[in-house]
DONUTI-604174 format. One line per 5 residues: number of its first residue (from 1); for each residue x, y, z of C-alpha. Coordinates in nm, 2 decimals. Layout:
<rs>
NUM	X:Y:Z ~ ...
</rs>
This chain:
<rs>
1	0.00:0.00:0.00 ~ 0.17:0.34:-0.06 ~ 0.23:0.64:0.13 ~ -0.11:0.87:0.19 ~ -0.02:1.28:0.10
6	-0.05:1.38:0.44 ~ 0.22:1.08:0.54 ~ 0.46:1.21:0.26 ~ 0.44:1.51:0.41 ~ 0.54:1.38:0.74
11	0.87:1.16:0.65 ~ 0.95:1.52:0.46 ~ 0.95:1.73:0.77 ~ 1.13:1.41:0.94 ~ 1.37:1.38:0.72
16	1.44:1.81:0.71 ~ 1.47:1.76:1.12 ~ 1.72:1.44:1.09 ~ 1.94:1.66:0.79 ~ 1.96:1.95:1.01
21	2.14:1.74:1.32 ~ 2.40:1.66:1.06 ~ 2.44:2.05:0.96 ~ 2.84:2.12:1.02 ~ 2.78:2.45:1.01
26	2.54:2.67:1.26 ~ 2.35:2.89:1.04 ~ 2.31:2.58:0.79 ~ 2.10:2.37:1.07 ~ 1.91:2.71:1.20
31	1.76:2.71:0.78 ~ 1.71:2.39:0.72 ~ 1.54:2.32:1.12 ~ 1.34:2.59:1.02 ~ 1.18:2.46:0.72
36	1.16:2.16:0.88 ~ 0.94:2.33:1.14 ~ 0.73:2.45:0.87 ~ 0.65:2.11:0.70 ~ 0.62:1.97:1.01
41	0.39:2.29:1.09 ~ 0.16:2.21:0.77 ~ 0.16:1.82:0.89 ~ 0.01:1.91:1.18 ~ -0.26:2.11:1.03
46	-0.34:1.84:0.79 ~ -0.37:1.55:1.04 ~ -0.50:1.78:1.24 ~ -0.31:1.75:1.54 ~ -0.29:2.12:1.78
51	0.05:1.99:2.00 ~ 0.24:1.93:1.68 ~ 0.13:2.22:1.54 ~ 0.26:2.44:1.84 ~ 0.55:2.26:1.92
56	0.69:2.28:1.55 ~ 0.56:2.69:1.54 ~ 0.77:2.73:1.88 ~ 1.05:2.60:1.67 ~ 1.05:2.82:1.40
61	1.01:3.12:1.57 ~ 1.32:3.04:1.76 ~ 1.52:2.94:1.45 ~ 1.36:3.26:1.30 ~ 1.51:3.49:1.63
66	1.89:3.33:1.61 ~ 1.87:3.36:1.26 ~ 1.79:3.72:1.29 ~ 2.06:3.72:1.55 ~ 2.33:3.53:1.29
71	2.32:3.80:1.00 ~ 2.25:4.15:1.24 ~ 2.46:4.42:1.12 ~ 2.58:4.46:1.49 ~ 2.72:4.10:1.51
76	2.98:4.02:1.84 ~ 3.28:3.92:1.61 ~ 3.59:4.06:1.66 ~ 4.02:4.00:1.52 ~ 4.24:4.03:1.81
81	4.57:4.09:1.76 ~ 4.81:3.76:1.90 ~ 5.14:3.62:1.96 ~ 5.30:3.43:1.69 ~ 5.37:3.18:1.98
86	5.11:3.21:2.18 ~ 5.05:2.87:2.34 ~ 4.67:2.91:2.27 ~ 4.70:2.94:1.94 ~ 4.95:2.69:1.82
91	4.70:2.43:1.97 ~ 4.38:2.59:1.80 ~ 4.62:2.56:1.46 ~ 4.72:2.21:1.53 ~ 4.36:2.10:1.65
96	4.26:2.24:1.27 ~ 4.51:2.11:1.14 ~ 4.34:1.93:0.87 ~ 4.06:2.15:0.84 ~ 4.31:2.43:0.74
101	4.54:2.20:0.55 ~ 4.20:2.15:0.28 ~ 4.21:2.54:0.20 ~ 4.57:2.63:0.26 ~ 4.77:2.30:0.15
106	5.10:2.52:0.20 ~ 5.09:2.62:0.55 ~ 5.30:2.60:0.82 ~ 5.27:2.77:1.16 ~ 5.34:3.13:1.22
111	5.67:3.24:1.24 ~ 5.87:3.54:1.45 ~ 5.75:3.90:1.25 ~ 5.40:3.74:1.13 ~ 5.05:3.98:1.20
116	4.87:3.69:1.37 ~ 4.51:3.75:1.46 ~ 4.24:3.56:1.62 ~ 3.91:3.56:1.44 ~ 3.60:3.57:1.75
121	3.24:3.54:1.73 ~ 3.06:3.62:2.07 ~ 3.38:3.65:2.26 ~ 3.48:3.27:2.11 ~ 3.78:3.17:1.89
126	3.63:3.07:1.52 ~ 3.92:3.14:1.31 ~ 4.30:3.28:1.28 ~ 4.49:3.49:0.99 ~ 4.81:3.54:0.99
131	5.00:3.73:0.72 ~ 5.34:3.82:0.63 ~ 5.46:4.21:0.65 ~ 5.58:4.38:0.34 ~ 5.61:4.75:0.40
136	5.20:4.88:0.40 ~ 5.10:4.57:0.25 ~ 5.02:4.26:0.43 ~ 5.05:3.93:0.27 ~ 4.83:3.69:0.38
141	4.89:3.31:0.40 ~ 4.64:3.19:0.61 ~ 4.28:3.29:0.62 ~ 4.07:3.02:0.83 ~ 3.70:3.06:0.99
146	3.57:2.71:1.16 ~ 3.34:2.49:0.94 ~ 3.09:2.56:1.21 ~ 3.14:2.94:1.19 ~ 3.13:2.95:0.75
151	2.83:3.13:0.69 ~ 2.82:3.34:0.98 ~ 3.00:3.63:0.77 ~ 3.30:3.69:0.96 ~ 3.50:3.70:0.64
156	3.27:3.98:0.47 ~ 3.26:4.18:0.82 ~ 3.69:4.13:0.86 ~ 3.74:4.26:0.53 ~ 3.46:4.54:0.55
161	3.38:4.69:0.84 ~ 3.66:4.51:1.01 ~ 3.93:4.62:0.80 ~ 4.05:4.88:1.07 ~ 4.21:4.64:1.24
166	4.48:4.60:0.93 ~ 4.47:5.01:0.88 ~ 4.57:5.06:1.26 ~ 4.82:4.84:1.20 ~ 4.98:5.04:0.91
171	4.86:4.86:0.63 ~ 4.69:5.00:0.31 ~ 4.65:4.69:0.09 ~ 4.65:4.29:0.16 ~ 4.74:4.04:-0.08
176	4.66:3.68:-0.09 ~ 4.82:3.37:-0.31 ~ 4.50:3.13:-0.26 ~ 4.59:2.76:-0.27 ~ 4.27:2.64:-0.37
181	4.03:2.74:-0.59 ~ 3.75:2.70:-0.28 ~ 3.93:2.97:-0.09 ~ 4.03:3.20:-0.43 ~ 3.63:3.19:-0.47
186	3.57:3.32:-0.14 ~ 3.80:3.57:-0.12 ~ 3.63:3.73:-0.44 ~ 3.33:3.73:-0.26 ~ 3.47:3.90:0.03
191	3.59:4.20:-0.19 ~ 3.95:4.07:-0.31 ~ 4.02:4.16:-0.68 ~ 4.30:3.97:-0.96 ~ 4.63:4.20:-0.93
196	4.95:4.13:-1.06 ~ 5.12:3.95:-0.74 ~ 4.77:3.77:-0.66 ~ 4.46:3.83:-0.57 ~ 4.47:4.22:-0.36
201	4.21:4.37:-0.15 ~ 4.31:4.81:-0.12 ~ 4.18:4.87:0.26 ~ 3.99:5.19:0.29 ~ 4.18:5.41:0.54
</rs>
């Protein structure tokens, strides 16, 4: 006997719930938990059935409110300014070590002279840069945000609004060799342009 409309709709929102659990990244599993809310919403009203109904609204009004949290213009992320040795960060590098290694196949760990930089979100470590002075221009050889942190903008904020952290330093331009075309993609969505010693990003002053 096959499946009834209203029982399609059901594995559907089942099947949205199970996919979001398996979300790497945060703002991934808050969109897809939400829609599955939603169908989950609509099985409720087709069965009818009121506590599935307001369980699965509840839901999607609190995926709607971090949501709204995750892309606010005012967003808690920050790029503090760290050691090249700093004990805390070799082990965040080392602990993402193959994470990194997938973007930035050539990297090694910081060295004495390197702008090093921890990447936060809400007071938390999500990511690191370091780059390599030359004169006003920094050249950057690692450019890492957490898988879980990906979509949450911190490379669009860092290289907009953010940027004053690389113009207090004394920099008016950045430049970036990407080792993969994964991370050359992102960094043209983030603002980079081609130039003639890789791909450049001029930093408003």
């Amino acid at each position: 006997m096959g499946l009834s409309p209203v029982e399609l709709v059901g594995y559907l929102a089942s099947a949205l719930v199970v996919a979001s659990l398996a979300m790497t990244s945060v703002v991934r599993l808050r969109i897809v938990s939400l829609i599955g809310s939603v169908v989950f919403v609509a099985y409720g009203v087709l069965l009818p059935s009121v506590p599935i109904i307001l369980t699965n609204a509840a839901v999607a009004g609190l995926n709607i409110w971090f949501l709204r949290k995750e892309f606010a213009p005012n967003r808690d992320l920050g790029a503090v300014p760290i050691g090249p040795d700093a004990p805390f960060l070799l082990d965040f590098l080392r602990s993402h070590a193959a994470d990194i290694g997938s973007f930035h196949p050539g990297f090694d760990a910081p060295v004495d002279g390197d702008v090093v930089l921890l990447l936060t979100r809400d007071g938390l470590p999500a990511g690191a840069l370091v780059g390599t002075p030359d004169d006003r221009t920094l050249r950057v050889r690692l450019d890492y945000v957490m898988q879980a942190y990906r979509d949450s903008r911190i490379g669009k904020w860092l290289y907009g609004a953010g940027s004053k952290v690389f113009t207090d330093a004394g920099f008016d331009r950045l430049v970036a060799d990407p080792g993969t075309e994964s991370h050359r993609a992102y960094l043209l969505r983030v603002g980079f342009t081609e130039g003639p010693d890789g791909l450049v990003l001029q930093l408003r002053p």
